[in-house]
GULUMNU-915552 format. One record per residue (C-alpha): z, x, y; residue in one letter. Coordinates in steps of 0.2 Angstrom, whole numbers, plus 2048, in hexadecimal, padded with zeros to 3 digits. Example, Ala and Ser with C-alpha at 12.3 -4.5 7.8 and 13.67 -1.06 7.14 Angstrom:
# GULUMNU-915552
82783E7EAA 8248447FBS 
This chain:
# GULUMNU-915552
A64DF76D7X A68DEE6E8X A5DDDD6E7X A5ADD76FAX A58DC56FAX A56DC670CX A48DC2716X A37DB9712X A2ADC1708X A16DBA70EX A0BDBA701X 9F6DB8705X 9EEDAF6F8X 9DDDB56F4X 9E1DC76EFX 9F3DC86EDX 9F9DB56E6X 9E9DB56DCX 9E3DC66DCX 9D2DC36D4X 9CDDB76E2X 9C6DC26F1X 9BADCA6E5X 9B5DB76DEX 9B3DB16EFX 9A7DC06F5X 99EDBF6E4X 99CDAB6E8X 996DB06FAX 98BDBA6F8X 983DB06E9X 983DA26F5X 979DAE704X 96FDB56F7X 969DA16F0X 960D9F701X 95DDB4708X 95EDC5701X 96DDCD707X 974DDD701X 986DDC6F6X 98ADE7703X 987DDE712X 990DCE709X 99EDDA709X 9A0DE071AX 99FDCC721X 9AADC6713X 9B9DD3718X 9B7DCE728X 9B9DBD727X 9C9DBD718X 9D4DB9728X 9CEDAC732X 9CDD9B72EX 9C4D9971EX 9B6D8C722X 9B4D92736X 9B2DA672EX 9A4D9D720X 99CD9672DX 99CDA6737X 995DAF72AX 985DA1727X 980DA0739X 982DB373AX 974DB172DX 969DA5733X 970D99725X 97AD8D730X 971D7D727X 977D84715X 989D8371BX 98FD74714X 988D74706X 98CD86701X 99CD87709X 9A3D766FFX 99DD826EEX 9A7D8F6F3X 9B7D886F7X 9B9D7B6EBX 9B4D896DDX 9C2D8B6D0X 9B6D996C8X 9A9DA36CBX 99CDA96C0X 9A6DA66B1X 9B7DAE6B6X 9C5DA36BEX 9D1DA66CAX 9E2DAB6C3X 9F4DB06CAX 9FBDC06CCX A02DC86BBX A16DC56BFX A15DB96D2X A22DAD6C9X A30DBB6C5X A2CDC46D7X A2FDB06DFX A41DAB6D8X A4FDB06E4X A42DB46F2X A3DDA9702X A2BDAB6FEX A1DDA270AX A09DA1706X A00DA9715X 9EFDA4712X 9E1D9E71CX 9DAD9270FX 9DCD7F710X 9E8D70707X 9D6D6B6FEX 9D1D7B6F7X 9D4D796E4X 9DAD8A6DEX 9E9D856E9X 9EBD7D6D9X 9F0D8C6D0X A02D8E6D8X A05D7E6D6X A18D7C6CFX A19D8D6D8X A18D8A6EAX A15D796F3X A0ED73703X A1DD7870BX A1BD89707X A0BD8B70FX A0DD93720X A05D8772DX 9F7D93732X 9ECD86737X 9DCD8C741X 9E6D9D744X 9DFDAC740X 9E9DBA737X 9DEDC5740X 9EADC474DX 9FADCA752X 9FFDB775BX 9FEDAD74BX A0BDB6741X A17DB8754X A13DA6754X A18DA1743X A29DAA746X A2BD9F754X A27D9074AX A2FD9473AX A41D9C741X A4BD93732X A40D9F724X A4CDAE724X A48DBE72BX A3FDCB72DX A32DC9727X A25DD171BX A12DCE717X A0ADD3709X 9F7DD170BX 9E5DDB705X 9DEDD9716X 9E1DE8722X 9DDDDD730X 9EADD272BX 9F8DDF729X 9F5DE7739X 9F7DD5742X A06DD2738X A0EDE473FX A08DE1750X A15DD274FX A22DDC749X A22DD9734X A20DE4727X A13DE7720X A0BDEA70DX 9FBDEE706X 9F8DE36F6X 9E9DEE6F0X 9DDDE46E9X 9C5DE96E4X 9BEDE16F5X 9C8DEC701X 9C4DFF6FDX 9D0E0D704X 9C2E11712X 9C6DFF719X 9DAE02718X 9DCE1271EX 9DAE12731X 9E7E0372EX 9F1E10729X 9FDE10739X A00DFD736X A03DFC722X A14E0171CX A12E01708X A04DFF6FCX A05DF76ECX 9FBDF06DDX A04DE46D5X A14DDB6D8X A1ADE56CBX A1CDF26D8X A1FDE66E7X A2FDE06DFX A37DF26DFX A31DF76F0X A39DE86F7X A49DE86EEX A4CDFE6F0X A46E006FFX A4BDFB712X A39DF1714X A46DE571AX A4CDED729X 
């Protein structure tokens, strides 16, 4: 087996880091819609997956005006993201993240904030430094990952994202990476498959990332 240490592997958190997260998030949205108006799980759905790239807290904010819930913003946005479980179940890691991190130049490329506690969950893991500055960029679009590149030229390249988000992968392909599919239960194959043209590889678990990135020329 050729291992290929070259190149820098970015990981999103809520779906692929922590796998369980996207779901917990939407179930905590839409319990958090549902306190003040009846709103279909479905319709939760469809906003939820379009705001996973934006900035967390302006995409939240989105989604309540959107609603007519603008005033229950703060208080049901400050639930949400400082949650460390929902409904009884807590965010966890990916089976097998530690292993697929030694020997790789992995960075976190997530939307989320330095004060959301399940950042907690990497902690001895990652630090703040190996967050990606994202800021109030969207990962929606293709400029925030050719402006990373330009702002991050010592991380080796190329580069790679692993991500759940279609909207995400075909940003990060528009900018020239490559891109994989971390598939997760809030995107459904109807959502990712008129991505299709901008998503290289699929996988489910790191279990399978790790092979497809040390066999293959994803590093090209």
């Amino acid at each position: 087996m050729i291992v290929r240490t070259s190149g820098t592997v970015l990981l999103d958190f809520d779906g692929v880091i922590s796998p369980n997260a996207s779901e917990l998030l939407l179930g905590a949205l839409h319990g958090a819609i549902n306190r003040h108006t009846p709103v279909p799980f479905e319709t939760t759905a469809l906003l939820f997956k379009a705001i996973t790239t934006f900035p967390a807290r302006a995409g939240l904010g989105m989604v309540f005006d959107g609603l007519g819930l603008g005033e229950r913003f703060a208080e049901e946005s400050a639930a949400i993201w400082q949650a460390t479980e929902v409904g009884g179940v807590e965010f966890a890691l990916a089976e097998g993240i530690g292993e697929f991190c030694a020997g790789r130049t992995v960075r976190v490329c997530s939307t989320m904030d330095a004060s959301t506690p399940r950042r907690a969950l990497v902690d001895g893991l990652f630090g703040d430094e190996d967050f990606l500055p994202i800021g109030h960029r969207s990962k929606a679009d293709a400029a925030t990952f050719t402006a990373l590149r330009e702002e991050l030229g010592e991380l080796p390249g190329p580069w790679v994202l692993v991500d759940d988000s279609p909207l995400a992968l075909r940003a990060a392909k528009l900018a020239g990476l490559t891109t994989v599919l971390m598939r997760g239960n809030v995107f459904t194959p109807e959502d990712t498959t008129p991505f299709a043209p901008f998503i290289d590889a699929e996988v489910s678990s790191f279990a399978e990332l790790a092979p497809l990135l040390e066999t293959t020329e994803v590093f090209s």
